[in-house]
N, C-alpha and C positions, 0 to 999 in steps of 0.2 A: 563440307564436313571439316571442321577442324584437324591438325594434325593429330594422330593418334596412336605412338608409338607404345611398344609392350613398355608395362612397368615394372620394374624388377625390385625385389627388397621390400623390405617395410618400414611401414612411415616411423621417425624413430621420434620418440618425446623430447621437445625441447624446453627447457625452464624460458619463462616468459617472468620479466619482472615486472614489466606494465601489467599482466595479470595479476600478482602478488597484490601488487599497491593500489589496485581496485577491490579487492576482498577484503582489505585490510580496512581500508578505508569505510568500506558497506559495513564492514562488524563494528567497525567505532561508533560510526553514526547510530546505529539499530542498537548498540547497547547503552548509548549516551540517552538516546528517548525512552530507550527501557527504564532506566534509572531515571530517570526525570518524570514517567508515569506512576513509576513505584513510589516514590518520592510524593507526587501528586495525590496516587490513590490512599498511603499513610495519613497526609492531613486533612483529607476528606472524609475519614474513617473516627479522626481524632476529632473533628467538628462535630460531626454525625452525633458521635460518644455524648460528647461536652453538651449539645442542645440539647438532647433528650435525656440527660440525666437533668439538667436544670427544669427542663419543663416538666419531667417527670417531678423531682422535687416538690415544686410550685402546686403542682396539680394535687398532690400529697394532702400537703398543709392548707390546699383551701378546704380539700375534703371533709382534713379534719376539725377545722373552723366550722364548717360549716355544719359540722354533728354533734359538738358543743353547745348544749343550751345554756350560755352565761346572759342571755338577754334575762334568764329568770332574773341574775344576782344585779344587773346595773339595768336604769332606764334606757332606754332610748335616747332621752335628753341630755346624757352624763354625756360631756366632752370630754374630759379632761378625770384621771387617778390619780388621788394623793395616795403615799405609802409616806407617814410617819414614822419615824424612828428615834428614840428617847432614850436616855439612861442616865444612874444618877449622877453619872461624871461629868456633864453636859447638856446642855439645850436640846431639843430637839431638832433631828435634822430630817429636812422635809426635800422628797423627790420627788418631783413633778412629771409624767412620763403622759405626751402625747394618745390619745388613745386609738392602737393600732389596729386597721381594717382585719386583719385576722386576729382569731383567738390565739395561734402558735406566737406572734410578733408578741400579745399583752404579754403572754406566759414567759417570753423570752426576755422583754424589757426586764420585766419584773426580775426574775429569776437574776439578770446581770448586775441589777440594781443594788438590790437585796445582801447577796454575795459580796458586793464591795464594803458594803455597808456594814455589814456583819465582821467584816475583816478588822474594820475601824473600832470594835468597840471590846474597851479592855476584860469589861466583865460582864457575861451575860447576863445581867438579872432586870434588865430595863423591857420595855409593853412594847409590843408593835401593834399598831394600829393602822386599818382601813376603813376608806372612807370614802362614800360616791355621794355625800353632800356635806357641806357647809360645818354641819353638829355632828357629833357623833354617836351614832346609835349601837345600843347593846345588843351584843350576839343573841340569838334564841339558836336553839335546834332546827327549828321551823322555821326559820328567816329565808328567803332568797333574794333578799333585796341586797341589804348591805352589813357587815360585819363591822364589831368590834372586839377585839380580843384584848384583856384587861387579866392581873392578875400575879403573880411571881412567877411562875411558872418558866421555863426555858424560851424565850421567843425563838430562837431556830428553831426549838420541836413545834410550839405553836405553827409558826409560819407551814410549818411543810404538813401541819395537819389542814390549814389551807388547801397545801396543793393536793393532800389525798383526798380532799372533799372534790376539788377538780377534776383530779383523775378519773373519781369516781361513776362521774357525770358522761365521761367519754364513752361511745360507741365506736368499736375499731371500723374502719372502712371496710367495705368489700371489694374483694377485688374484681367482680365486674361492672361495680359503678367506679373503681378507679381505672379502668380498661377503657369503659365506654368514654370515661370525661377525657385520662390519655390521647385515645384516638382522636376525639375531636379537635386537643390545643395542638396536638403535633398537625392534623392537618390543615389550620389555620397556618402553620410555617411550611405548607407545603414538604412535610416529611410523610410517607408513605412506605413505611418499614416495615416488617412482622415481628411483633415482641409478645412478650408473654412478662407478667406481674408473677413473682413467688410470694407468700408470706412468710416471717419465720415469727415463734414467739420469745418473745426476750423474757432475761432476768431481769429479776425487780430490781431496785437500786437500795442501797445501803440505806438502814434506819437512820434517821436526826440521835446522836447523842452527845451528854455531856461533853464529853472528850475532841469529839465531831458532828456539830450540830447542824455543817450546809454538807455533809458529806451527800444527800440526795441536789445538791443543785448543783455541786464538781459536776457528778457523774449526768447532770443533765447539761451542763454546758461542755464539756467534750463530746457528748453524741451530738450537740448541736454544729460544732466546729468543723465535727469528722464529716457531715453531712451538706454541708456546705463548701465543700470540695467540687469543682467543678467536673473530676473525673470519678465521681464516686455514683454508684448505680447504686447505694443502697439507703432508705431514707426512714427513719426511727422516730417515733411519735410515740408519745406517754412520757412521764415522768419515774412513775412508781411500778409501773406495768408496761414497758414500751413494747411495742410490736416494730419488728423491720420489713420494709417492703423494699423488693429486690425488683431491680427491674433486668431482664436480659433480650437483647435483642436478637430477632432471626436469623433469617440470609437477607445483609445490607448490600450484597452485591449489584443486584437490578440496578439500585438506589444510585448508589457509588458508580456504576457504568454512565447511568445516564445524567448525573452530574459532572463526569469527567468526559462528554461525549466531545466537545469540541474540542479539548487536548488532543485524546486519542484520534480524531479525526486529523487536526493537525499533525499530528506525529507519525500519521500513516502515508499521509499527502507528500510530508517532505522526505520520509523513508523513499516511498515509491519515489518521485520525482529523480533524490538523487541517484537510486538504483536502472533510472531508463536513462538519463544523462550518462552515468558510466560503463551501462550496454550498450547506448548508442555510439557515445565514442571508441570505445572498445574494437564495435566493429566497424567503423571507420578508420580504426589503425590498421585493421585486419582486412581490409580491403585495399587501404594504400597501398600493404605490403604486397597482395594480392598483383596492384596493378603493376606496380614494382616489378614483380617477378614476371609480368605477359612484356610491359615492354622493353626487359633485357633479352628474353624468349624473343620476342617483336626485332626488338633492332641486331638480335645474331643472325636470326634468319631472313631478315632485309637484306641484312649488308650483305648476305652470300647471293641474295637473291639478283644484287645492282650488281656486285663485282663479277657475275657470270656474264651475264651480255656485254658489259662494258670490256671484256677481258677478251672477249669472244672477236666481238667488233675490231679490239684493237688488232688485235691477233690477223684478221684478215685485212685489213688495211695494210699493215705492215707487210703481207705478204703482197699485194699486189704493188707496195712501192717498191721494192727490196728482191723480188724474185719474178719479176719481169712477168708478172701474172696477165698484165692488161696486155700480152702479144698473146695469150690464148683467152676466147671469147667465153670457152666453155668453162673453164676455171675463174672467168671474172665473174661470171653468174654466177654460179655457185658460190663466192666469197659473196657477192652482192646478195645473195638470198639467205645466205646465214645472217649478215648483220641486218638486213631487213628483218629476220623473224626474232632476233636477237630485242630491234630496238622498238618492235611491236610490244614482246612482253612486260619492256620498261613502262610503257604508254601504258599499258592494261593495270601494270603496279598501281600509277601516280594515277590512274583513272579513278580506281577502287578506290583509294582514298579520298579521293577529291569529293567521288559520290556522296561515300559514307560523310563526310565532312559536311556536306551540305544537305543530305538527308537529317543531319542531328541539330543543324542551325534553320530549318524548316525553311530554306532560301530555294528548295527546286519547286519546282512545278511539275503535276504528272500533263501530259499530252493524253485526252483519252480520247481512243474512238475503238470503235466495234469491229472486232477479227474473232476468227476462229483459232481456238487454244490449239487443237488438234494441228490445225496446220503449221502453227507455231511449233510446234515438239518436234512436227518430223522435220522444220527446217533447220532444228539443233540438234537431232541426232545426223541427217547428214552434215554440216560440218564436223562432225566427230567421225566421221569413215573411216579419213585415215589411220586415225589414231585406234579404230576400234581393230583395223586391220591388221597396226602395228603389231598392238597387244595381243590377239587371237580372241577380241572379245564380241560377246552379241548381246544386238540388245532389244528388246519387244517391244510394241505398243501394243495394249489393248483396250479397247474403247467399248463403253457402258452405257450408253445415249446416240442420239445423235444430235444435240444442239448444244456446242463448243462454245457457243458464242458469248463475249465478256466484252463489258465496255473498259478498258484500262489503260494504261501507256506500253506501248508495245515492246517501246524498247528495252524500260527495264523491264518487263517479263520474260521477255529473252533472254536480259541477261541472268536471271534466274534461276531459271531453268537450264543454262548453262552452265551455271555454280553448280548447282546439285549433278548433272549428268559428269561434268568432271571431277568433283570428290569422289562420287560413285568408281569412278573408273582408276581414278589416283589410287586410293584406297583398301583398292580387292587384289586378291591375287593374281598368278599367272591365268590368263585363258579367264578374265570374270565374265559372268553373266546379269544382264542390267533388265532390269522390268521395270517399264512407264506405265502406269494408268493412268485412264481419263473415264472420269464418272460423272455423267449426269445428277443433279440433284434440282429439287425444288427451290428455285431460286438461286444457285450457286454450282460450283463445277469445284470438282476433287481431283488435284493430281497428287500422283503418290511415283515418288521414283526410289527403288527398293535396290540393295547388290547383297551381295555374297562376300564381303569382305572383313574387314577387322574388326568390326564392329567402335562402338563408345563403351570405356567402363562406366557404368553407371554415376560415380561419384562424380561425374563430366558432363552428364545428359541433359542438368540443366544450368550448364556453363556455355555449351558452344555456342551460344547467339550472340556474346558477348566480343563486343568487339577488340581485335589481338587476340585472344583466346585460343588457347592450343594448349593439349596435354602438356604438361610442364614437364618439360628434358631438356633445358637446355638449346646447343644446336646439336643436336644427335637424330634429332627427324632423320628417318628413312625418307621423307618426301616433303620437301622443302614448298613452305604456303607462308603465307601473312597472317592469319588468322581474322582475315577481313570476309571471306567469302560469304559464309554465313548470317555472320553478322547485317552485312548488306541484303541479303534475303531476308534477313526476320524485316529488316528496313521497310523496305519497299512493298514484302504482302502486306505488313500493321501496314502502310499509306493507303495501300488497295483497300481496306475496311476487313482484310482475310485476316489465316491465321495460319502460322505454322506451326506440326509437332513432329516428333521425331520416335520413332520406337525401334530402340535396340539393346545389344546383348553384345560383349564383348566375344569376339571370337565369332562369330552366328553372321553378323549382318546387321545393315542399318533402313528401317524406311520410312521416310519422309514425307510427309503426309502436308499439303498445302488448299486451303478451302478456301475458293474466291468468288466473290459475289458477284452474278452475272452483269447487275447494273451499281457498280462499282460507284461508293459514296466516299471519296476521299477527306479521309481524317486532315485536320491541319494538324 
């Protein structure tokens, strides 16, 4: 049993700054990766926005392409749209515009074309003309092939009764054939989001007049500009009548998690990582201090333990040179048998350690052969006789079996069971009483050495195996040990393949409970 001195007072709080500057440091880190996730999950949030407003866009305007019937007004075969522009100040100016895969693209050349064009000319009273062949053909009512418009008349208002003849032709999309195409081009980019389509229906745009005759193609090329914004969810088709289609998207979080999965997975790895690094060192400082404190406890209670015999020893040498001791025989024994058991106890010190020393560098060897444990107990409670007779103390054996027998090294079992019957006895009070069992078991034998003494406080019980180990006071021990006792028992039962526990109660008592394998398999 370790030393076990009452503890008095309470533990008082001490500031620790090596703990400070490890909190300190775990909240820096934790909120450096916070902000670096937040950070993260913004412009994933912002991409997200940005692609599916564009492909929403896209998806829009092919729609609405594609619900345009202008194959009536042009062949198949027409590559290429002149838009003529004339007046009497001037030649005519002729703009050639590519012919663009969607209807929205024709309507938009046009429309930017037109506008410039229009800006250029000082007085409106010149023909605008179209043409999807070579000559030019006269307007009818009834035409859907190709238009000529001829005549004085305003060419701004002409032109835009063009485009209300276009307009007129469009069918707005629906929004679940713009839902269903949606879903399909987003899942081509592997987006998987939940959105919903609104419609809203717009105002018409301003009449062509004298005053302001492209005032409908301003107001279609700002809805065009506005909608061409990469952050804009909302996307406006028509000229004369536009409809806006809004797009809003669901819960993008799923999406966003598992986008940002190996961040956050990184960011959790090096949280955790640096949080077991600075609890493991943490308690590594807190163990050094630990050892710290057993081997100042260790070396106060050595040195009292060496300077007794040594002091004891001197003491009686000095007397037999000095006080003519060696002319009485009976007083030179007597000093001779003091520093004899004087320089036993030193042997027994330097023993204990030497063991424990070479038990922890795996350098002994067990000797095993086959004895009876029973007969082992009782040949170390009689060497305790005298001492049991000093103290006024008793001690039992009772036995539960009758097959004792272990194959193990005998020696140190002895010494074992020597440790435990003298803590027992160090440890209790005046007059204790000591109980040894011995139990048979299936396979294995139970010794259990029990006292009536001061017991372990609990916050110790599973500290005393530990080598040096002793209630921390200092040297103020009532009963002066090394704190190797123990320790060397946990030693040598683990070598046996056994196990030792211990069950006590400060104040009550302590009992020790040892299980050893009958055919003892030595651990290396």
């Amino acid at each position: 049993m370790a030393g076990t001195p009452a503890i008095s007072g309470k533990k008082q709080f001490r500031f620790e700054p090596g703990l400070l500057l490890i909190c300190i440091t775990i909240l820096v880190i934790t909120g450096f990766q916070a902000y670096w996730l937040s950070n993260n999950y913004t412009r994933e949030k912002k991409i997200l926005q940005q692609k599916t407003n564009i492909t929403f866009r896209e998806t829009i305007m092919k729609l609405q392409a594609e619900s345009l019937p202008l194959h009536q007004f042009f062949n198949d075969s027409t590559s290429n749209i002149n838009i003529d522009i004339s007046s009497d100040s001037g030649g005519p100016v002729k703009i050639r515009v590519a012919r663009p895969e969607s209807v929205s693209g024709l309507i938009n050349a046009i429309g930017e074309k037109v506008e410039d064009s229009l800006k250029k000319i000082e007085k409106i009273n010149s023909t605008v003309i179209l043409s999807s062949e070579k000559k030019d053909l006269v307007f009818h009512d009834d035409s859907a092939r190709s238009f000529r418009f001829q005549g004085k008349g305003d060419p701004g208002e002409r032109f835009i009764s063009f485009l209300y003849r276009v307009d007129s032709l469009q069918d707005s999309v629906r929004i679940s054939t713009a839902d269903s195409a949606l879903r399909v081009n987003l899942s081509k980019d592997k987006i998987n989001v939940p959105f919903s389509i609104i419609r809203h229906e717009g105002a018409a745009a301003g009449p062509a007049t004298p005053e302001n005759p492209v005032a409908p193609l301003l107001d279609a090329r700002a809805t065009r500009r506005m909608r061409e914004l990469p952050d804009n969810n909302r996307v406006t088709i028509g000229f004369l009548h536009p409809v806006t289609y809004e797009l809003q998207l669901g819960n993008t979080f799923p999406y966003l998690l598992r986008r940002m999965f190996s961040p956050l997975m990184f960011s959790l790895f090096l949280v955790g990582v640096t949080i077991l690094s600075l609890v493991f060192l943490y308690r590594n400082l807190q163990k050094q201090r630990r050892l710290a404190m057993i081997k100042n406890d260790f070396i106060s209670n050595v040195t009292h333990e060496l300077k007794t015999p040594i002091a004891t020893v001197g003491v009686a040498i000095e007397a037999l040179r000095n006080f003519n001791a060696l002319n009485d025989p009976q007083r030179t024994k007597e000093y001779l048998d003091i520093s004899h058991n004087e320089l036993n106890r030193l042997s027994m010190l330097v023993d204990k350690v030497l063991k424990l020393s070479m038990f922890e560098n795996h350098t002994m060897e067990l000797r095993k052969e086959s004895f009876d444990l029973a007969e082992v107990v009782r040949e170390v409670m009689n060497s305790f006789q005298l001492q049991f007779e000093k103290r006024g103390a008793t001690c039992k054996l009772e036995l539960e079996g009758s097959d004792f027998m272990v194959q193990a090294d005998k020696l140190h079992l002895t010494s074992v069971i020597y440790n435990l019957v003298d803590n027992a006895l160090k440890y209790s009070p005046e007059n204790p009483h000591l109980d040894i069992r011995l139990k048979e078991g299936a396979g294995s034998v139970r010794l259990s050495v029990s006292d009536k003494g001061v017991g372990i406080p609990a916050v110790y019980k599973t500290k005393i195996f530990d080598k040096f180990f002793r209630v921390p006071a200092g040297d103020t021990h009532n009963v002066k040990g090394y704190g190797l006792g123990l320790s060397y028992v946990a030693e040598v039962v683990a070598k046996h393949g056994g196990t030792v526990t211990v069950e006590t109660e400060q104040g009550t008592g302590s009992v020790f409970i040892i299980n050893l394998p009958k055919r003892t398999v030595v651990k290396p």
